[in-house]
C-alpha positions as CSV (number, residue, x, y, z in Angstrom):
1,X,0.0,0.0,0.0
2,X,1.1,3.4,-0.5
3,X,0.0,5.9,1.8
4,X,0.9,8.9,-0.8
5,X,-2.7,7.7,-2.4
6,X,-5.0,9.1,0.9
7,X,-3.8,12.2,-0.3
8,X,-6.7,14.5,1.2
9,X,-5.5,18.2,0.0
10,X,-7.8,20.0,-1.7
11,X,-5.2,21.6,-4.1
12,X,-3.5,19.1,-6.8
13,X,-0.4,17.7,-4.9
14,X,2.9,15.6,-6.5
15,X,1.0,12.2,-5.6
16,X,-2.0,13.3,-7.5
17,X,0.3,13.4,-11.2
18,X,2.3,11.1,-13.0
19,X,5.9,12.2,-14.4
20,X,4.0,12.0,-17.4
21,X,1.5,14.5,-16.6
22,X,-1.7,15.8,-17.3
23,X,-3.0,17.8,-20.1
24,X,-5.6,20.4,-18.5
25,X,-7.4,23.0,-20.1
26,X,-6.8,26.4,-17.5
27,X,-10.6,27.5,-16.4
28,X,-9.6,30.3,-14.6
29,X,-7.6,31.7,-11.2
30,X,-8.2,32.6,-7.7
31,X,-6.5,33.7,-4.7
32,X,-6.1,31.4,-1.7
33,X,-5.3,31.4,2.0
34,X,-3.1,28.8,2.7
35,X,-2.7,27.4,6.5
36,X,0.3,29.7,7.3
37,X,-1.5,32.5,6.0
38,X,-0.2,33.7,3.1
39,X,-2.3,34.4,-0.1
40,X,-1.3,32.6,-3.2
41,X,-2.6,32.3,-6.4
42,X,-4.3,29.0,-7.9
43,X,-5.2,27.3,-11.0
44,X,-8.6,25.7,-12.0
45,X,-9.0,23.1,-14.5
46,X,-11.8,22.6,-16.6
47,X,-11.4,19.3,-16.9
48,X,-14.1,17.3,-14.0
49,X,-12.7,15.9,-10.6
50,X,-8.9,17.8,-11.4
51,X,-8.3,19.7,-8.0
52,X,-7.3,23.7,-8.4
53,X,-3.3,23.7,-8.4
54,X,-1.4,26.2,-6.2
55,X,1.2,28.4,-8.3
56,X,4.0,29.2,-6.5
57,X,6.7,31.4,-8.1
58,X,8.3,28.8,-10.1
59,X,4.7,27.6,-11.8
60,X,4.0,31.4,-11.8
61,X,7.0,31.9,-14.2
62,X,6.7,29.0,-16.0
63,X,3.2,29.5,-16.8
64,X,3.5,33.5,-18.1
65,X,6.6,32.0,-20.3
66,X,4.1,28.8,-22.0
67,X,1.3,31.1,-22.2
68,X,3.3,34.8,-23.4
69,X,1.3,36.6,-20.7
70,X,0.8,37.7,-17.1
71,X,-2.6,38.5,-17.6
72,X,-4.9,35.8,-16.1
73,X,-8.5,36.9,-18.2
74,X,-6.2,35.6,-20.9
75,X,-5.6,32.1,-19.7
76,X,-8.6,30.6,-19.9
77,X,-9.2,28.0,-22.3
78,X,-5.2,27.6,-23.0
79,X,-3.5,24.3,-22.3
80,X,-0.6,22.8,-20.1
81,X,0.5,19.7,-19.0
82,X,1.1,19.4,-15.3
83,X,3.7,16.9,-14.4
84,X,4.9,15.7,-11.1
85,X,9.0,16.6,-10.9
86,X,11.2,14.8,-8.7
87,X,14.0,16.8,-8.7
88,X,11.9,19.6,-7.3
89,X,14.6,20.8,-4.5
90,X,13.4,22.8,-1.1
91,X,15.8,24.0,2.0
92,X,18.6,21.3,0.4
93,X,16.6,18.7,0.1
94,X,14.4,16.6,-2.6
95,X,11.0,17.1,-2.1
96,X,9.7,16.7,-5.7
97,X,6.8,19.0,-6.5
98,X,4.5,19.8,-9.3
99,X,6.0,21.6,-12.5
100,X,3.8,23.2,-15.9
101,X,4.9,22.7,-19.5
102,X,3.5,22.8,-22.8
103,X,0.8,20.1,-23.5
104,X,2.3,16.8,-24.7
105,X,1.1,16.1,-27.6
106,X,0.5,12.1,-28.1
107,X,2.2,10.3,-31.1
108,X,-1.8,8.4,-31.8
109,X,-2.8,11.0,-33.8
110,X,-0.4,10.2,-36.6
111,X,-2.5,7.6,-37.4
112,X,-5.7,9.5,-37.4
113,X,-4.3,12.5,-40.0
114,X,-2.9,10.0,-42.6
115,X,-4.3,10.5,-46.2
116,X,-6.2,8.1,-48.2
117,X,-2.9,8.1,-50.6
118,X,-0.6,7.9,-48.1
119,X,-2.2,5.0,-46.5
120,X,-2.2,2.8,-49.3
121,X,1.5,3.8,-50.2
122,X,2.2,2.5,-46.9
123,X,0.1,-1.0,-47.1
124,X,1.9,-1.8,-50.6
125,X,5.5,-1.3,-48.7
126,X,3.9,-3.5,-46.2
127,X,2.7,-6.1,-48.3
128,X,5.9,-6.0,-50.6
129,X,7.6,-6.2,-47.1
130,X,5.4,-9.3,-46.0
131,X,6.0,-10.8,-49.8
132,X,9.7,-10.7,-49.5
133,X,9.9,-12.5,-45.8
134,X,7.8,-15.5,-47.3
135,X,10.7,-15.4,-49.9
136,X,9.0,-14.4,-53.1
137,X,6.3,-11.7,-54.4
138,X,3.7,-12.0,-56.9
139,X,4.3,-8.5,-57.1
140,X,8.4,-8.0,-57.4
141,X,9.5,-4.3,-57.0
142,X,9.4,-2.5,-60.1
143,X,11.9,0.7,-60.3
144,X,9.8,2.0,-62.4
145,X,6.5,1.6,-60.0
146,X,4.7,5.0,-59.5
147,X,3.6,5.7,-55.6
148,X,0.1,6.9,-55.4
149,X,0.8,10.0,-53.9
């Protein structure tokens, strides 16, 4: 069992995100009163059940950089992943922490944007492929072949 999992903040904490991340859509900002009573500002996420995520200075900077602004009536609808950092250092030691960057992007959706043309280019190179392993082709290679695209 880990006990990092009964994790009962109600702001997004390190235990909450992957080294991976999240991609989150920014719903809008707030200013909070945290337990030793300092105000600091925090993110919500549109995204459902995604706690609000203090900002401390680091986030803060890191955030105006991604986005190109300070101005939070800005920020809404713009994405970020937030990733859990284990090298996050405090007082000398490593804490880990929560860090922004830009959204990650997923490689799937190469799939999804290939062309009718490009598509079948690619299941003749994979049949000619398959062809050649079983050590012969009803269709040889021809130089002189034109791609369909």
């Amino acid at each position: 069992m880990d006990l990092d999992q009964f994790n009962s903040s109600k702001y997004l904490a390190k235990t909450d995100v992957s080294q991976s991340g999240l991609n989150l859509t920014i719903a809008g900002f707030d200013i909070a009163a945290m337990n030793d009573g300092a105000k600091k500002p925090i993110v919500s996420w549109l995204e459902p059940g995604i706690k609000p995520m203090v900002l401390n200075k680091i986030n803060r900077e890191r955030l105006k950089a991604l986005c190109g602004t300070s101005d939070t009536t800005k920020l809404p609808g713009k994405r970020v992943n937030v990733y859990r950092d284990d090298m996050v250092e405090m007082g000398g030691q490593l804490v880990g922490g929560l860090r922004l960057r830009a959204e990650v992007v997923q490689n799937s959706h190469v799939a999804t944007e290939m062309t009718p043309e490009l598509a079948a280019a690619l299941a003749l190179v994979r049949q000619r492929a398959q062809d050649a392993q079983r050590g012969g082709s009803a269709n040889p290679v021809d130089p002189n072949d034109e791609i369909p695209f």
